[in-house]
C-alpha positions, 0 to 999 in steps of 0.5 A, a space after each residue: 481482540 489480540 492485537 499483539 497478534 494482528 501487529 505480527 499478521 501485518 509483517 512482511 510486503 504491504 502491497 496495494 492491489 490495483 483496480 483494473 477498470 473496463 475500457 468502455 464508457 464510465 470505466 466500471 470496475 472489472 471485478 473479474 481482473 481483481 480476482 486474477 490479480 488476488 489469486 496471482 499474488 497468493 499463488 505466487 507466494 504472497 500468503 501470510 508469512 510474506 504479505 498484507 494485501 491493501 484493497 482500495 488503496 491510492 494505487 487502488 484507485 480509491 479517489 475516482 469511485 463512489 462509496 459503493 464501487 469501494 465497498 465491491 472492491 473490497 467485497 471481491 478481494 476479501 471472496 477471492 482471499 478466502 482467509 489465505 493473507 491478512 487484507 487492509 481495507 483503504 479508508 482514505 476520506 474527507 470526511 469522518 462520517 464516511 469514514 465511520 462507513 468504511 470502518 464498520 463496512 471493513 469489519 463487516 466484511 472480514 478485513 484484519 486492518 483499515 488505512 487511515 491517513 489525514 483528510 486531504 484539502 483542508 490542512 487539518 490540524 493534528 487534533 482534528 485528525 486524533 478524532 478521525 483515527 478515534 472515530 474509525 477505532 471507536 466504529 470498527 474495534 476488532 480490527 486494527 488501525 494502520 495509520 497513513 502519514 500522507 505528508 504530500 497531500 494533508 498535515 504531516 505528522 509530529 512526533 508528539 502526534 503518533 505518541 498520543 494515537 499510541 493510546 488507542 488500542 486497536 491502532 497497530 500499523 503506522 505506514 511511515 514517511 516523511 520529508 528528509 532533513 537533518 532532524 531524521 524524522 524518519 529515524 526517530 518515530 521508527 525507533 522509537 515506535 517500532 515496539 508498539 506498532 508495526 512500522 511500514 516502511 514507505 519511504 524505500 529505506 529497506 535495507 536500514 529500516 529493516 536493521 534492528 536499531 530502526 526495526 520497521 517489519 513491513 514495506 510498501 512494495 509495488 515490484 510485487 504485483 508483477 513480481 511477487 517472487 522479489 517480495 519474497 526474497 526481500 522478506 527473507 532477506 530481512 529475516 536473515 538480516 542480509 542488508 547488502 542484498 537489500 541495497 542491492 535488490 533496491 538499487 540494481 531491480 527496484 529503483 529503475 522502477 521507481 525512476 520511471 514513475 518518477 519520470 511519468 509522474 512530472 512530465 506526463 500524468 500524475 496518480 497512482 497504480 498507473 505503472 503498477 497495472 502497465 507492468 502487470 499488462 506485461 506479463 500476461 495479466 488484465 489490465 487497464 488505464 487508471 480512471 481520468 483525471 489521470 491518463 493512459 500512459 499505456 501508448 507512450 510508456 509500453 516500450 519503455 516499461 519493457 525495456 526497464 522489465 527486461 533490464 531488471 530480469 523480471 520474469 514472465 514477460 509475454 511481450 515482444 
């Protein structure tokens, strides 16, 4: 496997596909809305020069489905994919033998990369996790890795710790966050790393990551299930090194976003992908609630979301 090739098929926007549920009893998955969203996205741009589609990821849902309903998802973007982008398949888990399943169910399945992030509840120690990704390299060897620092919700990752999974081979994202303080955490792993793995900027620092010192090549971005044309426009910016026009894209049409959730996320339901699937409601495409513990915002939240679509310019609103 060409896993030099695979770290360059993994720049540009990581988008996570969210999963629409039916509004009926249980909330079964729509598999048919998964298919409009995929062929939203690539129609609209988001093909291998610009982006890797995440199936099953947090925004995806991936905590309130079974083992089954995960591989479905996955099964219905890879089909409706058809080889158009590069697909990361979500391997988020608690448990190693499950995430053994996960990895030999996403090579099976044709993805380029599997999500690993540190098992959640217990505070796992660094070597604990050293076995987890080893364990998902060792089950599915010809795709690449891309680990997950979840520092919010499981054991954050030291230095000394992305040194050491830099060793295996077939480990070639690092989807990269971290709390801020004066050490610049975020700084020294980017920099340092930037080399041997594809960075993923999750921290929303675009318009520094992507500087050459630092040199993150991709960026988790939510705008781009609604937006897909400001993904785009990000990644040409960073390919002609426009950093003003980042910041200013960040501050004046991503941050009102981002402030929302923010805002929803403390005072009313907290989760992920909620504000994602209401957006994509906006402009026309299936969407739903997330699956409960975390609630419909879809009644309180609708005008506000709108207003804050309005004001950013984001095109194809159909509502009034």
């Amino acid at each position: 496997m060409d896993f030099e090739k695979l770290k360059s098929r993994l720049a540009g926007c990581y988008v996570t596909i969210p999963t629409p549920f039916e509004d009926s009893a249980g909330f079964p998955v729509n598999h048919p809305a998964i298919r409009t969203y995929v062929r939203f996205l690539i129609d609209n741009g988001l093909n291998t020069e610009y982006a890797t589609l995440l199936a099953g990821g947090a925004a995806g849902d991936f905590s309130t489905m079974s083992f089954e309903e995960r591989i479905g998802v996955g099964e219905t973007v890879v089909d409706e994919a058809r080889g158009r982008v590069p697909l990361a398949f979500g391997g988020q888990s608690t448990s190693t033998l499950e995430l053994v399943r996960l990895a030999q169910a996403a090579q099976s399945m044709g993805f380029d990369f599997l999500q690993v992030s540190c098992p959640f509840y217990f505070t796992h120690t660094e070597a604990d996790f050293e076995e987890f990704v080893m364990a998902a390299a060792k089950a599915a060897p010809n795709i690449g890795i891309i680990v997950y620092n979840t520092f919010w919700t499981s054991t954050s990752l030291s230095f000394g710790m992305i040194d050491r999974l830099a060793g295996i081979e077939n480990v070639v994202g690092l989807k990269w966050a971290t709390p801020r303080t004066d050490a610049m955490e975020f700084e020294d792993v980017t920099s340092n790393f930037s080399k041997r793995f594809t960075i993923i900027d999750n921290n929303l620092f675009f318009p520094y990551s992507a500087m050459p010192s630092l040199g993150a090549q991709a960026f988790e971005v939510h705008l781009c299930n609604y937006w897909p044309e400001w993904g785009i426009k990000l990644i040409d910016e960073v390919k002609a090194q426009n950093y003003a026009e980042i910041a200013r894209m960040m501050v004046e049409e991503a941050m009102p976003f981002y402030k929302l959730w923010v805002e929803i996320e403390r005072g009313y339901t907290s989760g992920d992908g909620y504000l994602d699937k209401l957006c994509m409601e906006l402009i026309g495409l299936p969407s739903s609630r997330c699956r409960p513990p975390t609630r419909d915002i879809r009644e309180n939240y609708r005008a506000r979301t709108l207003d804050m679509m309005r004001a950013a310019g984001v095109p194809r609103l159909v509502a009034n």
